[in-house]
N, C-alpha and C positions, 0 to 999 in steps of 0.2 A: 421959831421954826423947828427946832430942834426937839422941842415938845413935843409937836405934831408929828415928826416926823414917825414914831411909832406906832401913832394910829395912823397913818398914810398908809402904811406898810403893813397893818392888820385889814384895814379896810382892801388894799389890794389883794390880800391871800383869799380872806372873803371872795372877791368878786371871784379868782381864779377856781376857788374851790365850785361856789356855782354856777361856772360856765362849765366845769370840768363834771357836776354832776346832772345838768343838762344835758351834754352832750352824749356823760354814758348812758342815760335814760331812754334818748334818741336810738340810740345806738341798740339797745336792747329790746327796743319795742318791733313787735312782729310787724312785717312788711306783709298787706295783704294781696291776695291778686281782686283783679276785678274783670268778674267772670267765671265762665268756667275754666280753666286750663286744667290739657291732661298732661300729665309728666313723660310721657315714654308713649313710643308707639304699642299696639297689640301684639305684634309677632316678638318684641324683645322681652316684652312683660311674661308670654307665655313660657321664652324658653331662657326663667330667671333673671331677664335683666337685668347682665352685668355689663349692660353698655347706653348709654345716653349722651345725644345729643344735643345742645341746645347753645343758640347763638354761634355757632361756627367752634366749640369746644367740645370735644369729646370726655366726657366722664365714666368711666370703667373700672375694672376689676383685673387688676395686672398679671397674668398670669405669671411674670418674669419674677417676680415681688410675691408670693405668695398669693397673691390672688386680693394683695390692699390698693387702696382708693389712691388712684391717679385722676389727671388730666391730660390735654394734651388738644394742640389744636388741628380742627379737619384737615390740614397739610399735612400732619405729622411734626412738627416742629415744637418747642417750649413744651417737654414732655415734662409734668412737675408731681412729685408725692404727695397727694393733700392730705393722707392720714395711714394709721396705722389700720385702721378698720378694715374688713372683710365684708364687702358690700353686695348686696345682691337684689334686684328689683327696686335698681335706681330709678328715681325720679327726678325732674328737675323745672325750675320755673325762674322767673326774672330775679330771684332773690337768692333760691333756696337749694338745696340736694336735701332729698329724701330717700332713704333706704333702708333695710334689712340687713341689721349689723349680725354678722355672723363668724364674731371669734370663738377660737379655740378655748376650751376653759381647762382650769389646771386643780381639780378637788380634790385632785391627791397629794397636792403642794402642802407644803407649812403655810402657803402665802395665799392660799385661793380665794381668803376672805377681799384681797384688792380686786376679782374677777366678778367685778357688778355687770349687769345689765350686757354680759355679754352676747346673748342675742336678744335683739330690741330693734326696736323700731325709732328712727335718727332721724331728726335735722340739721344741717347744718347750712355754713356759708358755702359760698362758690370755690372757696379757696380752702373749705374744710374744717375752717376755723368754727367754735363756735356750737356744740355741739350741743344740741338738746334731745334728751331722750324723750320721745311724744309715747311711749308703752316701750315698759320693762318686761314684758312676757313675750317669750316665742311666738314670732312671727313669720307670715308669708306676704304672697299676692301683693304687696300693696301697691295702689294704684292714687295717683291726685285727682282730686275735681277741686278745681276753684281752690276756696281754703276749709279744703280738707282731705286729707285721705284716706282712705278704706281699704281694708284689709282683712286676713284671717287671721286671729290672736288664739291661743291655745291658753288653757285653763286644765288643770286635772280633774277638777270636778264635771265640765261642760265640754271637754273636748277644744275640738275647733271649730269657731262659729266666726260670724261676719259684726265686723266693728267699725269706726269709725271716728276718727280724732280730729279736733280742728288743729291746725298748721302752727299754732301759737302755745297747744300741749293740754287746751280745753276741751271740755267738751265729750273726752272718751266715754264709748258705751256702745253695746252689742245690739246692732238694729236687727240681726236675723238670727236663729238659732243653725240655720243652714251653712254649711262653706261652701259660697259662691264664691268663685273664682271672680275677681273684678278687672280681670288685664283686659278685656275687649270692651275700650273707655272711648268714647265719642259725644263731646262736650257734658251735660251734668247725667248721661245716664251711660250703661253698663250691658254688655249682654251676656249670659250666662247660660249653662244645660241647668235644666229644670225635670221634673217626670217623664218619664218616656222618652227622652232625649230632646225636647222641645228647646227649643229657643225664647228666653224670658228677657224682656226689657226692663231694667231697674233704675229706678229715677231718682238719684242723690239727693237732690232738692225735697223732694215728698216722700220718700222712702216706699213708694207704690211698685207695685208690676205689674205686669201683661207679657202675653205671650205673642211673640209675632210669629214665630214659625212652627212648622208641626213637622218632625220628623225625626232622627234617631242621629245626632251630632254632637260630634267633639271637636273641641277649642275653633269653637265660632269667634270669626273675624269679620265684625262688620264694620264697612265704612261709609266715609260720611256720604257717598252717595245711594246708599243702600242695599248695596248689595255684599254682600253673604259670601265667606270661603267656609267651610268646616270639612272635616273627615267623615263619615257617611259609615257610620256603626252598624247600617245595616248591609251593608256593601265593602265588608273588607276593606273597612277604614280607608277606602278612597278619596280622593280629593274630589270635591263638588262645587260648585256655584253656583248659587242662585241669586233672586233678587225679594228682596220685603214687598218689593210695592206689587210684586205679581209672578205670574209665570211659571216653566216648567224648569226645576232645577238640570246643570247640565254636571255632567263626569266631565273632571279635563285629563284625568289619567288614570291607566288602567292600575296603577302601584298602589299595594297596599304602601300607610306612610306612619312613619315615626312621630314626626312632628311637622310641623314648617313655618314658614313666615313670610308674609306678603308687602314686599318693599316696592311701592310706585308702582310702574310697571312691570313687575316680576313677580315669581313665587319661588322661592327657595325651601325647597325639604330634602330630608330625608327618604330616602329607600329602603322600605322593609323586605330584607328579601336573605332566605338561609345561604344563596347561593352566589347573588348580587348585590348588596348593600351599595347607596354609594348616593352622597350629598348631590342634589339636582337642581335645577334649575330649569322654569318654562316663563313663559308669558301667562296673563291673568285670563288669558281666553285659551289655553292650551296650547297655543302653539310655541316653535323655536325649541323644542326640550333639549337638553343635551345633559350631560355628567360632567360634575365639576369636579369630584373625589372620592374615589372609590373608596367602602371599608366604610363603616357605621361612627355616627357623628352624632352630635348633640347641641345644646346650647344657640341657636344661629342666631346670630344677632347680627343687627345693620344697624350701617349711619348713612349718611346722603353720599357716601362715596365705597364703603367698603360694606364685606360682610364676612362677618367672623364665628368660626364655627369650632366646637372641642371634640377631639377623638376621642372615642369613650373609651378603649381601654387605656391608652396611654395616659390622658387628660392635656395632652398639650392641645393649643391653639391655633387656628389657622387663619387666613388672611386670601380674601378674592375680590380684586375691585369687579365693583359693579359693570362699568366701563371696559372693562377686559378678564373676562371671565374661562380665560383659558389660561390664567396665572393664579397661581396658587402658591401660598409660602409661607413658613412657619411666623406666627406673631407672636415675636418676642420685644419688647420694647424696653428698651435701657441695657439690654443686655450686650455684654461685647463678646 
């Protein structure tokens, strides 16, 4: 017995070793979606994307913290650090965070040679862990389909152009020489400005377009029912709505706009004005308008319960639940 007892004891390190490299195998192998999914709504992807929701967890870009990758759930509760990174055009699926890592680089240091892949395009776990860089060159836009996301990647030689990476770090390669903007995502296709301001349909899956709309538009937001917000370049960047399937496009407000973003029932923008600036709010057929904060803003982003907006000269961040929109208050989070 005492013989064996050696090879017992090799034969079990054996087994441990291959259940343990098993498991890491498991563990390492990309989780696919099935389907399209998109990572991020359109109004957040336009104005940067440093907030997503998904499953009842909010994943953002901490302004308190420099502006690195937290979480935090739709209560406000379990606020936790998931990385040092500097995220921006978060994405997110049953598995994954996708974003636009955007650290500070140091090339004037003795040490800048450890500053790899500071702005890149990431994947990681839900918890941050895990980090895979899917493109090591300057990045925007990025947006998910299914498993893949597309984005603008910057080249010295080529500019910026429209690329495309599968989720697992395959696959990279520049499907358009054009920088289409891809945040206005609606299952495997995309809407973008094209010539003359037209509105083009771009299909993930087949890499085709078409144009479905004709007229002179910026940061087109269509949704899944078809119908159309954009700014109206031919009309003092007004808000407009229309529909794909037909019809006379309508003005819902006389303001020229900065930006905005269409959460559910509501439109939240900006006010371009030398003499009134001031963060807004209406309904998606125009009515209920009122002012949520005077003084010019940026950034607006929502989840299912708030909407957070940065003052452009200061750069701090603001907070107005959806739910009662006459409360406003600085978002500082962790801070005492």
């Amino acid at each position: 017995m005492k013989k064996k007892l050696p090879l017992i004891i090799l034969l079990l390190l054996i087994a441990v070793a291959v259940c343990l490299g098993v498991f890491c195998h498991y563990n390492a192998k990309t989780k696919f979606n099935e389907g399209y999914v998109n990572g991020n709504t359109t109004g957040n992807l336009y104005n940067s994307g440093l907030f997503c929701e998904y499953d009842g967890i909010i994943y953002f870009a901490n302004p308190s913290d420099a502006n690195k990758l937290y979480s935090v759930q739709s209560d406000g509760t379990h606020l936790k650090k998931l990385s040092d990174d500097i995220p921006s055009f978060i994405n997110a699926d049953e598995n994954y965070l996708y974003y636009v890592r955007n650290n500070p680089r140091s090339d004037d240091s003795k040490y800048s040679f450890i500053n790899v892949n500071s702005n890149s395009l990431c994947r990681a776990d839900h918890d941050g862990e895990n980090v895979l860089v899917l493109d090591n060159k300057p990045c925007m836009y990025a947006s998910l389909f299914g498993n893949y996301v597309f984005y603008l990647h910057y080249e010295e030689e080529t500019a910026t152009t429209l690329y495309r990476v599968k989720i697992d770090g395959t696959e990279k390669e520049q499907v358009d020489e054009n920088p289409y903007q891809t945040c206005s995502a609606s299952g495997q296709y995309f809407y973008y400005v094209g010539a003359k301001g037209a509105v083009w349909r771009y299909d993930t899956s087949s890499l085709d377009t078409s144009k479905v709309y004709s007229d002179n538009c910026w940061l087109p937001t269509v949704l899944s029912n078809g119908e159309l917000y954009y700014m109206d370049c031919n009309n003092d960047y007004k808000l407009t709505k229309a529909d794909l399937l037909g019809g006379d496009k309508i003005r819902l407000a006389e303001d020229r706009l900065d930006t905005f973003n269409v959460c559910g029932d509501y439109i939240y923008f900006q006010r371009s004005s030398d003499t009134e600036p001031a963060l807004c709010r209406m309904r998606t057929d125009g009515s209920d308008y009122r002012v949520i904060a005077e003084g010019v803003y940026s950034d607006i982003n929502a989840t299912s319960t708030d909407v957070y907006f940065r003052e452009f000269s200061s750069g701090d961040m603001y907070r107005t639940p959806i739910n009662d929109p006459d409360t406003v208050e600085g978002f500082t989070p962790g801070k005492q």
